[in-house]
VEXDREN-171318 format. One line per field, with one value per atom (N, C-alpha, C, CB): atom name; x, y, z; residue in three letters. Coordinates in steps of 0.1 Angstrom, whole numbers. Glycine has a CB too. Layout:
at = c(CA;...) $
u = c(X;...) $
v = c(Y;...) $
w = c(Z;...) $
aa = c(ALA;...) $
//
This chain:
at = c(N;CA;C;CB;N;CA;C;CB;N;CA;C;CB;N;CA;C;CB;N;CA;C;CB;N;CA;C;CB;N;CA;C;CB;N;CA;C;CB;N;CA;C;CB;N;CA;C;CB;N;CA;C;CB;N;CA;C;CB;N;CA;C;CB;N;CA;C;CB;N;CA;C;CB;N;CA;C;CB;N;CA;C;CB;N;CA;C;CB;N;CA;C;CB;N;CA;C;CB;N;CA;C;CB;N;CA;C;CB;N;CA;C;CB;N;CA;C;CB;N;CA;C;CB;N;CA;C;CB;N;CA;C;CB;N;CA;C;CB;N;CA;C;CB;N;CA;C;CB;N;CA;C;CB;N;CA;C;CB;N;CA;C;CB;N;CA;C;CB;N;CA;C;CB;N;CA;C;CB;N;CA;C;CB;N;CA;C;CB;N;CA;C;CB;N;CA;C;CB;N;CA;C;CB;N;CA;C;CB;N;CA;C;CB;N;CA;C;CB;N;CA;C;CB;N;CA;C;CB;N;CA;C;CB;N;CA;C;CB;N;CA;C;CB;N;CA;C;CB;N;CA;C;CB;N;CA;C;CB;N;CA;C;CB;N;CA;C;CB;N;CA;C;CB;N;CA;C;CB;N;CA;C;CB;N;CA;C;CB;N;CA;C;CB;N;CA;C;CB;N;CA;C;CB;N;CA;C;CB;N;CA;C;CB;N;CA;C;CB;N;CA;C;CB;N;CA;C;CB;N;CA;C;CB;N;CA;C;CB;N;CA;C;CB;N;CA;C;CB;N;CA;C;CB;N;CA;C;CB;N;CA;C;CB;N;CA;C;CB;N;CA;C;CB;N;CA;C;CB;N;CA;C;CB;N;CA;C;CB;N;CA;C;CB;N;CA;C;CB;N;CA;C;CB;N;CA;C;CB;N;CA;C;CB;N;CA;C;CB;N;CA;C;CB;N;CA;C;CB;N;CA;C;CB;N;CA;C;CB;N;CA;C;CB;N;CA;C;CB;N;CA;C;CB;N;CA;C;CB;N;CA;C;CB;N;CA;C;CB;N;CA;C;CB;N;CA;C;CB;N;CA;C;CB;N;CA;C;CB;N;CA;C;CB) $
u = c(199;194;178;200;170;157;154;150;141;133;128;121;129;123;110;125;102;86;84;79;67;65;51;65;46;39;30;43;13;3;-7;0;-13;-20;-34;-12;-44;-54;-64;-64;-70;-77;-87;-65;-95;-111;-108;-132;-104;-106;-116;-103;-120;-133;-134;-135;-144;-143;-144;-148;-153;-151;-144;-155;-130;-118;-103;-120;-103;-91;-85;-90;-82;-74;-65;-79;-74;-65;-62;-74;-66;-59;-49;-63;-46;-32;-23;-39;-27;-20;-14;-34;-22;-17;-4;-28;-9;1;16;-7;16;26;34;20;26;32;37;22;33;37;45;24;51;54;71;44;72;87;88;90;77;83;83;77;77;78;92;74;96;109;117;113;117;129;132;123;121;122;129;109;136;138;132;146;114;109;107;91;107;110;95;122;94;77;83;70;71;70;57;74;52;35;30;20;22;10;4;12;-9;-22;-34;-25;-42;-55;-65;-50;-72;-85;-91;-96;-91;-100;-112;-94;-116;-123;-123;-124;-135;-137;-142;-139;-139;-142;-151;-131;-142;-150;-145;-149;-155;-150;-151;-133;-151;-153;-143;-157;-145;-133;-126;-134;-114;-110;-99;-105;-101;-95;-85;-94;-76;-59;-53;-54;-43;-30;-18;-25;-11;1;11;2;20;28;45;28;46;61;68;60;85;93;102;103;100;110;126;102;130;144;136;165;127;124;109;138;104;93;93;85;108;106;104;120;111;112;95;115;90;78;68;71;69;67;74;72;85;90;87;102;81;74;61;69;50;40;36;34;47;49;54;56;56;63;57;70;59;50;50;53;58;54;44;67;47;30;19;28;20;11;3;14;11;5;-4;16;-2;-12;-22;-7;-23;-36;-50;-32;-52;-64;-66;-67;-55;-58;-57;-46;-53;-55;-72;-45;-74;-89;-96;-91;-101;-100;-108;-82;-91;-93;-100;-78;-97;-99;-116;-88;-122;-138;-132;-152;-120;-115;-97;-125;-88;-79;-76;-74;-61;-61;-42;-74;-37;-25;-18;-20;-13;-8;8;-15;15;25;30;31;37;38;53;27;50;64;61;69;68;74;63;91;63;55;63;42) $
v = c(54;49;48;36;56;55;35;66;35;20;22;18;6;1;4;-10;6;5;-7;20;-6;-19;-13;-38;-20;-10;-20;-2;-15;-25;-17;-31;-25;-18;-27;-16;-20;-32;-24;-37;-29;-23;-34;-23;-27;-36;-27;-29;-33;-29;-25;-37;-18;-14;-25;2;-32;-39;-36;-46;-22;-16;-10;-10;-8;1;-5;14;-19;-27;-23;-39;-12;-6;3;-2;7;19;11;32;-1;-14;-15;-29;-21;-27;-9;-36;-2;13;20;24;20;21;13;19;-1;-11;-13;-28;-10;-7;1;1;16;28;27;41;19;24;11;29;4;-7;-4;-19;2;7;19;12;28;36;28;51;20;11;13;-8;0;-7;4;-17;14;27;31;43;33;38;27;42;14;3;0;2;0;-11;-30;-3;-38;-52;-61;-59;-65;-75;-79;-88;-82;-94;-101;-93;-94;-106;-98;-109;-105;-96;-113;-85;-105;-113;-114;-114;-119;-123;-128;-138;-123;-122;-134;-109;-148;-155;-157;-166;-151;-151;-142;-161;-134;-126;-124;-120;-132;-134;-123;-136;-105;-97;-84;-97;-77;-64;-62;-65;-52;-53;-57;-41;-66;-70;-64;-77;-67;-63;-73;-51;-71;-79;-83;-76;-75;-73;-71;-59;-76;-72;-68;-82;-60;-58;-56;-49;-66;-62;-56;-75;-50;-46;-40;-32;-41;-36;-24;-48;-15;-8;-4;7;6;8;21;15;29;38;43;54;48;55;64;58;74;86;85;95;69;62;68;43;59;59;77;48;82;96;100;103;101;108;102;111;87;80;91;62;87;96;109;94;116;129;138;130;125;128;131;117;136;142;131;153;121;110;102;100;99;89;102;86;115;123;126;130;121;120;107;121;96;86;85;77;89;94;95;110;102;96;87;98;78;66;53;64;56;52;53;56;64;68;63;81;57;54;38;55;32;21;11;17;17;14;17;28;12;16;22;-5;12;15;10;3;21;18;21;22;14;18;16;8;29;26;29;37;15;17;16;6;31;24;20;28;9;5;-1;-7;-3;-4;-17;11;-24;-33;-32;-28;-39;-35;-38;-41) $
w = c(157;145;146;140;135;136;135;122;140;142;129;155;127;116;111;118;103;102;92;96;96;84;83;89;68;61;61;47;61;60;53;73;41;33;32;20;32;31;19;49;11;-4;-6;-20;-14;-18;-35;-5;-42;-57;-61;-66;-77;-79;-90;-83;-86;-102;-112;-104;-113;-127;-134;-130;-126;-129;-127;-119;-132;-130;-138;-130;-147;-153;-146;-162;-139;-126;-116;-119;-114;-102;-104;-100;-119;-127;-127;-149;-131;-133;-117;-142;-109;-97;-90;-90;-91;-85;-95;-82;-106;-120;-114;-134;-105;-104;-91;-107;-84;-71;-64;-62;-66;-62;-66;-70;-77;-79;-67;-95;-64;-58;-43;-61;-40;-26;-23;-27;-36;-34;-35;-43;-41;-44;-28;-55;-20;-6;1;0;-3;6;14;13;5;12;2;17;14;10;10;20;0;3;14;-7;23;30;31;41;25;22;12;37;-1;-7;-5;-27;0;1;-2;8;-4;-11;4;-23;5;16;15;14;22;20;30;17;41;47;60;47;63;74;83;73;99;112;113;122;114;120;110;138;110;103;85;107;78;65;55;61;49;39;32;31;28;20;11;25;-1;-12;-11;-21;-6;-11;1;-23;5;16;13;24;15;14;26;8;30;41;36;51;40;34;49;18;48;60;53;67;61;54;64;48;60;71;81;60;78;92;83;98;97;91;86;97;84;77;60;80;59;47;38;51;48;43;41;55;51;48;36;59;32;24;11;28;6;-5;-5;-1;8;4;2;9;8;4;-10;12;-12;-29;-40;-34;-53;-65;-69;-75;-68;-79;-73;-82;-57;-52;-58;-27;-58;-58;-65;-56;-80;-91;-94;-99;-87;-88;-80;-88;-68;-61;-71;-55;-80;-87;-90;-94;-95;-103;-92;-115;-79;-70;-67;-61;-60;-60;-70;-61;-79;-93;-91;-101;-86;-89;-72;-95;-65;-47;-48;-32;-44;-34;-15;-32;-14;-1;-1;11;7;9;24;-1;29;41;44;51;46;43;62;28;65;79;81;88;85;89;101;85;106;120;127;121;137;145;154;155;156;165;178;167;189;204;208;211) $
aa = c(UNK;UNK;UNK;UNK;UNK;UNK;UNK;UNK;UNK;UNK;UNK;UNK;UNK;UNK;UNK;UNK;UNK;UNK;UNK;UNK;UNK;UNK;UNK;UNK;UNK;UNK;UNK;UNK;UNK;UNK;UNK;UNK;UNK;UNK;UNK;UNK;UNK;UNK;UNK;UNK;UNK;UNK;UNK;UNK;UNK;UNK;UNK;UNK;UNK;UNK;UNK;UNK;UNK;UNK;UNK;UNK;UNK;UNK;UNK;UNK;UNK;UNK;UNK;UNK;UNK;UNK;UNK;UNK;UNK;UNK;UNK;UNK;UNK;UNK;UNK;UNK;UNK;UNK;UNK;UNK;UNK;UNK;UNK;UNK;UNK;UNK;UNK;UNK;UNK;UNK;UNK;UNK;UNK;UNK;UNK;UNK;UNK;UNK;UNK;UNK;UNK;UNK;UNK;UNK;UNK;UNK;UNK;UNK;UNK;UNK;UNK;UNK;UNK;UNK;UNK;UNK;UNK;UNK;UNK;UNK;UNK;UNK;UNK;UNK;UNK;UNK;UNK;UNK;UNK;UNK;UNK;UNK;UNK;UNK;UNK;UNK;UNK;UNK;UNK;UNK;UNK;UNK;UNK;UNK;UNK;UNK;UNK;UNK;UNK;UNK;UNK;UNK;UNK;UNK;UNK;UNK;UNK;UNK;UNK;UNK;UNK;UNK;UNK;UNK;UNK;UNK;UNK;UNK;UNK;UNK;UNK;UNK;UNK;UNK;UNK;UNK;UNK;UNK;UNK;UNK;UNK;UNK;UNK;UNK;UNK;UNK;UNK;UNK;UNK;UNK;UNK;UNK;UNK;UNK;UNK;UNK;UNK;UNK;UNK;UNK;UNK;UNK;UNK;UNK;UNK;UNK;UNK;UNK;UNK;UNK;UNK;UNK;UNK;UNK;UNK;UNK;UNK;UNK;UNK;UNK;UNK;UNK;UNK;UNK;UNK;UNK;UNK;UNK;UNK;UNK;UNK;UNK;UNK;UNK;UNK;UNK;UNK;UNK;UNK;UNK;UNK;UNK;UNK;UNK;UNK;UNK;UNK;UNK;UNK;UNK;UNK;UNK;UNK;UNK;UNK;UNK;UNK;UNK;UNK;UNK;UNK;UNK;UNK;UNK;UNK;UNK;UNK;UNK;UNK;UNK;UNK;UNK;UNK;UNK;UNK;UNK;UNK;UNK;UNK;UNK;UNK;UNK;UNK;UNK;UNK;UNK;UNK;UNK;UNK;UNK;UNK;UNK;UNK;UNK;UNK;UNK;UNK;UNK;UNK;UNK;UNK;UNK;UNK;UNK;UNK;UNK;UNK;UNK;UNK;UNK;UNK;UNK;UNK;UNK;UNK;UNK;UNK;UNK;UNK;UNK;UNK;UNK;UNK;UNK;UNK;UNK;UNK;UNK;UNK;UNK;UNK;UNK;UNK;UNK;UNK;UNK;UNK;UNK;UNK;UNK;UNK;UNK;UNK;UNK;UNK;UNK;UNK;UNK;UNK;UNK;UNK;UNK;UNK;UNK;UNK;UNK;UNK;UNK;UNK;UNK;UNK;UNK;UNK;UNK;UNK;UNK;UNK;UNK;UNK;UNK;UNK;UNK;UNK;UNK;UNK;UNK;UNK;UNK;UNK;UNK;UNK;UNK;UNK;UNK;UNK;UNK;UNK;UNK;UNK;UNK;UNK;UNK;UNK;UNK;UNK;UNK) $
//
């Protein structure tokens, strides 16, 4: 049985384009969960020891990494990629495993 992954997203919204903030996360949050992935944190940035901020967190687990490949590989994430681009100044999409 493939190992579990967990997904870590880190984003700095555009503030001039929270229409494509709200239209991205609309669009893609069903396809998260369609792939069985499960929140396990969305977060809000309140302060930054070291390194460039970012607004937004998303932690999510899913059942394997292929999971996740085969979400971002897909026409439907593929189609929101602009409106992603759009709405982000920065995004950063990590997926990870266990140590």
């Amino acid at each position: 049985m493939e190992e579990s992954a967990t997904l870590v997203v880190t984003a700095v919204p555009n503030a001039d384009e929270m229409e494509s903030v709200q239209a991205y996360l609309g669009g893609v949050m069903p396809l998260l969960m369609g792939a069985g992935g499960k929140v396990v944190r969305r977060l809000k940035t309140a302060s930054v020891v070291h390194g460039r901020p970012a607004g937004m967190v998303l932690v999510m687990d899913f059942p394997s990494a292929a999971a996740t490949t085969t979400l971002f590989e897909s026409e439907d994430y593929r189609a929101l990629v602009p409106v992603r681009d759009r709405g982000f100044s920065e995004m950063n999409i990590s997926i990870t495993h266990g140590m």
